[in-house]
C-alpha positions as CSV (number, residue, x, y, z in Angstrom):
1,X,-26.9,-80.0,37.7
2,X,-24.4,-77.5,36.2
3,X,-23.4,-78.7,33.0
4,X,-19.3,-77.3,32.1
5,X,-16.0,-78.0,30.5
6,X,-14.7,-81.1,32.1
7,X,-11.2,-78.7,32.5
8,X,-13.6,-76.8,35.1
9,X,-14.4,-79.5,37.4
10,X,-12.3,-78.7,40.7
11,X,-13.1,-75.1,40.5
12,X,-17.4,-75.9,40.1
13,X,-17.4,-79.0,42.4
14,X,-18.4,-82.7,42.5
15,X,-22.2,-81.9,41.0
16,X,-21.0,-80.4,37.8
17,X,-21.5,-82.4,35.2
18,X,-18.9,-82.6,32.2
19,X,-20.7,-82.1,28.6
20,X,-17.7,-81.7,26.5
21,X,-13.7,-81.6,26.7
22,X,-12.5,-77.7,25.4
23,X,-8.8,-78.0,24.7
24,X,-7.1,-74.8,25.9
25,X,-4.6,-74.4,23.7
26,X,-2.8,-71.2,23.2
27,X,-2.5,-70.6,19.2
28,X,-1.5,-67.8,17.6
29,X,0.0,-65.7,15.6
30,X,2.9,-62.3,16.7
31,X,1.5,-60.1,13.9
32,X,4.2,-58.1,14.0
33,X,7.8,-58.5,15.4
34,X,11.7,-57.1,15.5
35,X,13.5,-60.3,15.9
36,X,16.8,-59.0,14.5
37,X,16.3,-55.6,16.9
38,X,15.6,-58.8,19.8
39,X,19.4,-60.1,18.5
40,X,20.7,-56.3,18.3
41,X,19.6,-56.2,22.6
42,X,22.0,-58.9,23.4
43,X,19.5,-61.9,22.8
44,X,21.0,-65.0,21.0
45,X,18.5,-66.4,18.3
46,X,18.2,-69.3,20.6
47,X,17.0,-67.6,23.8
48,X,14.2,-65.7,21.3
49,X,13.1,-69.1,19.4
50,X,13.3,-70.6,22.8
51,X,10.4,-68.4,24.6
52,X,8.1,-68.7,21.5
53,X,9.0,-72.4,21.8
54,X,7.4,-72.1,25.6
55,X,4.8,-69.8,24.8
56,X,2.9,-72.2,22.1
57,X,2.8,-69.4,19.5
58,X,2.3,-71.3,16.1
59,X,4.1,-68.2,14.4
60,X,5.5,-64.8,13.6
61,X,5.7,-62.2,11.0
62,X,9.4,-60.8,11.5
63,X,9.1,-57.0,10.0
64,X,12.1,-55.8,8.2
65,X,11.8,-52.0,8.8
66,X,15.0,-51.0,7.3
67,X,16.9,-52.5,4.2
68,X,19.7,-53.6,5.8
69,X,17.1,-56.1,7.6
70,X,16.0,-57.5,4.7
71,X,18.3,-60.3,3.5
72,X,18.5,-61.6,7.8
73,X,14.4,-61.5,7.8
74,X,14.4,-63.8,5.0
75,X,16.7,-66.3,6.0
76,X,15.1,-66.5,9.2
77,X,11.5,-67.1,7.6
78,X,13.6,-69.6,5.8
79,X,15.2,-71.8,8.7
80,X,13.3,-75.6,8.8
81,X,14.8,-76.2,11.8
82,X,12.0,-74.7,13.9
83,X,8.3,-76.0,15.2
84,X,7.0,-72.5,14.6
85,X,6.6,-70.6,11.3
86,X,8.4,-67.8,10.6
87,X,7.1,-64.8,7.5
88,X,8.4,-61.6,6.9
89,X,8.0,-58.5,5.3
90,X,10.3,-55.4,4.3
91,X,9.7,-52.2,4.1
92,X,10.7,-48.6,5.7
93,X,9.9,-47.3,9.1
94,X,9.5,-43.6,8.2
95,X,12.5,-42.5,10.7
96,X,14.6,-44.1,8.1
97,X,13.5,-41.8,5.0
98,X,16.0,-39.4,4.8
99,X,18.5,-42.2,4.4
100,X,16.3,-44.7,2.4
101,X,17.5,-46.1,-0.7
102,X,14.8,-46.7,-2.4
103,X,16.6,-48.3,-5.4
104,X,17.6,-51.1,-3.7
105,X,14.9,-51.7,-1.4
106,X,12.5,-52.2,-4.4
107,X,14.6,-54.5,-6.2
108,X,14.8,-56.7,-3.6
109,X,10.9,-56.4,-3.0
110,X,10.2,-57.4,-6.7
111,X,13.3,-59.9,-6.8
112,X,11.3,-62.0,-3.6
113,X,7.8,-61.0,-4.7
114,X,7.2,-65.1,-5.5
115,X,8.7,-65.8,-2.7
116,X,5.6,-67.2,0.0
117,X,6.9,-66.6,2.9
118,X,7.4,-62.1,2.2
119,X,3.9,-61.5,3.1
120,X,3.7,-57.8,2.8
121,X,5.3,-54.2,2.3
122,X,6.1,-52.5,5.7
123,X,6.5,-51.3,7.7
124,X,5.9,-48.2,6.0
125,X,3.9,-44.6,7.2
126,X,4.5,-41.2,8.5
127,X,5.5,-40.4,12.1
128,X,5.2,-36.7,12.9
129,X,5.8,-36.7,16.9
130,X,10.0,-36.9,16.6
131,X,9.8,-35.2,13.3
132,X,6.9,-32.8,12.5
133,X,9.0,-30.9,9.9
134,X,7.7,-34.0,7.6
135,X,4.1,-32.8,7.7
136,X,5.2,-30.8,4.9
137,X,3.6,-31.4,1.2
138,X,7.0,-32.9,-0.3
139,X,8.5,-34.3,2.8
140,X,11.0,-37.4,2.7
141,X,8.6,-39.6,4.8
142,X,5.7,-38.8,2.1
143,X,8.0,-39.7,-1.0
144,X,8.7,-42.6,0.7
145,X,5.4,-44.1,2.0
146,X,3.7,-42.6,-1.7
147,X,6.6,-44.9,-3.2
148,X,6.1,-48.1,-1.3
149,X,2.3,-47.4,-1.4
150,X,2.8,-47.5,-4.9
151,X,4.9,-50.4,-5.2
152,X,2.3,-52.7,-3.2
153,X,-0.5,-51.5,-5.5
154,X,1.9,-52.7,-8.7
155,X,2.6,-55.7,-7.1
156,X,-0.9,-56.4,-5.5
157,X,0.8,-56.9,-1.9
158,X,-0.8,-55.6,1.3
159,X,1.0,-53.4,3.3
160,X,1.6,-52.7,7.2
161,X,1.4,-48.8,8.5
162,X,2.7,-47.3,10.9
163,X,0.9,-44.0,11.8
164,X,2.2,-41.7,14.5
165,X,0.8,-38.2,15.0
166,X,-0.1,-38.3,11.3
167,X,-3.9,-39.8,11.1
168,X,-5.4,-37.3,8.8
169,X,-2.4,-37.6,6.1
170,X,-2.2,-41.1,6.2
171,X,-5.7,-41.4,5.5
172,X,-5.4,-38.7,2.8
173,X,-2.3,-41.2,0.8
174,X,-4.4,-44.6,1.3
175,X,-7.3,-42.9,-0.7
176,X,-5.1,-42.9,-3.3
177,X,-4.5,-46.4,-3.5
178,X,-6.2,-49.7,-3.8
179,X,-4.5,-52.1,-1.6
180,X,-5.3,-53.9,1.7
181,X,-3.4,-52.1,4.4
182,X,-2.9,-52.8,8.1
183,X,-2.4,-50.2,11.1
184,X,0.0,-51.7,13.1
185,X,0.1,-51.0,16.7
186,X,-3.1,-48.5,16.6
187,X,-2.7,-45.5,19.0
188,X,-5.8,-43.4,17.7
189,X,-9.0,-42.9,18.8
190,X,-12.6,-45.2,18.1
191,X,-13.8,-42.3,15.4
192,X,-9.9,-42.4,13.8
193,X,-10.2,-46.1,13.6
194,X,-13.4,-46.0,11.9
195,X,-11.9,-43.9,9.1
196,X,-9.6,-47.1,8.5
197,X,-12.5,-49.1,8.5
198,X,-14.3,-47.2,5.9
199,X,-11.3,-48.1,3.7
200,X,-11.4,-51.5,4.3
201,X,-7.8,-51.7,6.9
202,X,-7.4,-53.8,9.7
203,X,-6.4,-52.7,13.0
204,X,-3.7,-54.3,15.2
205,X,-3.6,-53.8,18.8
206,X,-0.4,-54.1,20.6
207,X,0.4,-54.0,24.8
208,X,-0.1,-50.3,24.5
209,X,-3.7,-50.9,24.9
210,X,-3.1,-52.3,28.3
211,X,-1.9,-49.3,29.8
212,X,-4.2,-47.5,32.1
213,X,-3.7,-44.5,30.1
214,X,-4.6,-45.9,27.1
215,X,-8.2,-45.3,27.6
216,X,-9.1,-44.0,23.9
217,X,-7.2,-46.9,22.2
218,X,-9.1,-49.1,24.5
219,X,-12.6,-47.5,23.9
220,X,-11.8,-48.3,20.0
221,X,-10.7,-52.0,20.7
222,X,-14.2,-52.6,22.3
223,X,-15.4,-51.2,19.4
224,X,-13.5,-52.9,16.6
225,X,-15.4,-55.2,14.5
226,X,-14.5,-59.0,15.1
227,X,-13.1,-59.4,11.5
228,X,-10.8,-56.9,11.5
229,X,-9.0,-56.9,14.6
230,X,-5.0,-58.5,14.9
231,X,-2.9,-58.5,18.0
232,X,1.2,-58.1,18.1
233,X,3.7,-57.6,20.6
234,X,6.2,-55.4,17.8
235,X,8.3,-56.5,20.2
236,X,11.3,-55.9,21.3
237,X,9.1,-52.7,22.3
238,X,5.9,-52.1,24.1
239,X,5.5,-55.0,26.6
240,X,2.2,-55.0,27.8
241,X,1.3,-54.8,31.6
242,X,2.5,-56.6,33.8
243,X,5.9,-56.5,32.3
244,X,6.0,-52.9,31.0
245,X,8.8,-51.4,31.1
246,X,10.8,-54.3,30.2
247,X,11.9,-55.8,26.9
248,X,9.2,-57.5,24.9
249,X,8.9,-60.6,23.0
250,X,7.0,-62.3,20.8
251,X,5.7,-64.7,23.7
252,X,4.5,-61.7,25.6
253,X,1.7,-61.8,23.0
254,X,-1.5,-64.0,25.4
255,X,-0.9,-61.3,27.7
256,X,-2.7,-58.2,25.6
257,X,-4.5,-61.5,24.3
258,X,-6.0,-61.6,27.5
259,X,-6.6,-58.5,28.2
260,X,-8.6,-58.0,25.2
261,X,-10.8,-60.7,25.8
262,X,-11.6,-59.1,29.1
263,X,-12.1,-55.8,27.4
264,X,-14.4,-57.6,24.7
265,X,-16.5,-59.7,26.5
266,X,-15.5,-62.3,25.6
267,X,-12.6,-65.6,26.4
268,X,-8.7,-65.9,25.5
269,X,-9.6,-68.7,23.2
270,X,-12.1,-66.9,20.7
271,X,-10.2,-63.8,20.6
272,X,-7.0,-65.7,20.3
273,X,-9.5,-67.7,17.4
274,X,-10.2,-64.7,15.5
275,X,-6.8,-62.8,15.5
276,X,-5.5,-66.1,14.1
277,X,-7.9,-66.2,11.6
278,X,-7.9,-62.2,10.4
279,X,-3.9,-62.7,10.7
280,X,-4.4,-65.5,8.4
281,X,-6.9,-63.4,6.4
282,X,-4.8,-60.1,5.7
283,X,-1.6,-62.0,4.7
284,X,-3.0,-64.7,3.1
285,X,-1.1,-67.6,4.9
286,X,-1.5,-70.7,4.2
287,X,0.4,-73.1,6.2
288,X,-1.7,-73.3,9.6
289,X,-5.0,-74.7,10.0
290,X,-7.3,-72.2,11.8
291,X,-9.4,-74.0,14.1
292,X,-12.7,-72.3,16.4
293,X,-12.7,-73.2,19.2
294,X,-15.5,-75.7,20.8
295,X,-18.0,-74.2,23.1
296,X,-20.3,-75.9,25.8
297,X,-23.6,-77.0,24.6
């Protein structure tokens, strides 16, 4: 007799014989997420925390890409009103370098550095494809990211980049620095990504990789070790299939979930097992239990 899950019963018949109950829990972690660009769209706080509610996410990282995000991020990781967790982290999308003010964006940083739930710098980077005047040696976006890179390195934070038609000089800045640093939303290639790797980054995989163009991206997700892969939504952008196209949320996260598992070879629940767990890693979280999951015997 076939020995499965017991939660497999109906679709392996009455001779299957039930070895062990494998809870199927969805649990994880949006790695990265605009909840105050969700709010700018029209959504009421309610109608996001409601879907996350639904979706069984056990938490988010809220990214406060601009300053004037900063003070809302943190009252929202703040609220105890909530069965989810909620961490943030501030920083500077490079589209916003020719306005930054770096003054105030670093006070605040080093005024919250205690605080537990600002888990990182970013996001922070260089973005070339709307802007490739920046590739120049003393662009904005350089002074910017060479600032914040900085900053983290002083205050031994880890930082999440955001890379955009820029690989080889965003590889060129993190050599300069010692700090743990994650790619968000990777869009490169398998050999790219292994330049990250050689410097010890992360790599987060958003729904772009479930586009059927997306076959590079894809090619490096099969690729990418187990212990340094994260998923995210950075919703409200990027929804992954079968909701491209429309406005992303945190919840949409199981679906590029899913589909890496597939891509992997392996289930939902261990890739949903390590993202959790490298999430937890990178930012040093503390407040969820990180459980792997049982397997049949």
């Amino acid at each position: 007799m076939e020995q499965v899950d017991i939660q497999d019963l109906k679709s392996w018949g009455s001779n299957a014989v039930p070895v062990q109950v494998r809870p199927r829990v969805k649990r994880a972690i949006d790695s990265h997420c605009h909840i105050d660009l969700l709010h700018q769209k029209g959504f009421s706080e309610e109608e996001i925390f409601d879907k996350i509610k639904e979706s069984d996410l056990v938490g988010v990282i809220q990214i406060a890409a601009h300053y004037e995000s900063y003070s809302y991020s943190k009252k929202l990781a703040h609220r105890q009103d909530l069965p989810f967790e909620i961490w943030y982290s501030c920083g500077m999308h490079p589209h916003e370098a020719l306005k930054a003010d770096l003054v105030k964006s670093t006070e605040f940083i080093k005024a919250h550095r205690e605080d537990k739930r600002l888990v990182a710098i970013g996001e922070i980077g260089l973005d070339y494809y709307y802007h490739p005047e920046q590739k120049e040696k003393d662009s904005a976006q350089k002074k910017v990211f060479a600032h914040f890179l900085g900053l983290a390195q002083e205050l031994q934070m880890p930082v999440i980049i955001h890379t955009r038609e820029a690989h080889e000089d965003t590889v060129a800045m993190l050599k300069d620095f010692q700090i743990p640093f994650l790619i968000h939303c990777f869009t490169g290639n398998a050999k790219q990504m292994e330049e990250y790797l050689e410097l010890g980054g992360y790599i987060s995989f958003s729904g772009i990789v479930t586009f059927k163009n997306a076959l590079p991206i894809q090619e490096a997700a099969r690729l990418c070790p187990p212990d340094r892969m994260l998923v995210e939504t950075d919703a409200p952008y990027l929804a992954p299939v079968p909701l491209r196209g429309k406005v992303n949320f945190p919840s949409y996260l199981f679906h590029t979930i899913e589909f890496l598992a597939t891509l992997c070879n392996t289930s939902s629940e261990e890739l949903m097992y390590l993202s959790l767990r490298n999430t937890h890693n990178f930012f040093g979280l503390k407040e969820q239990q990180v459980e792997k999951p049982a397997v049949s015997s």
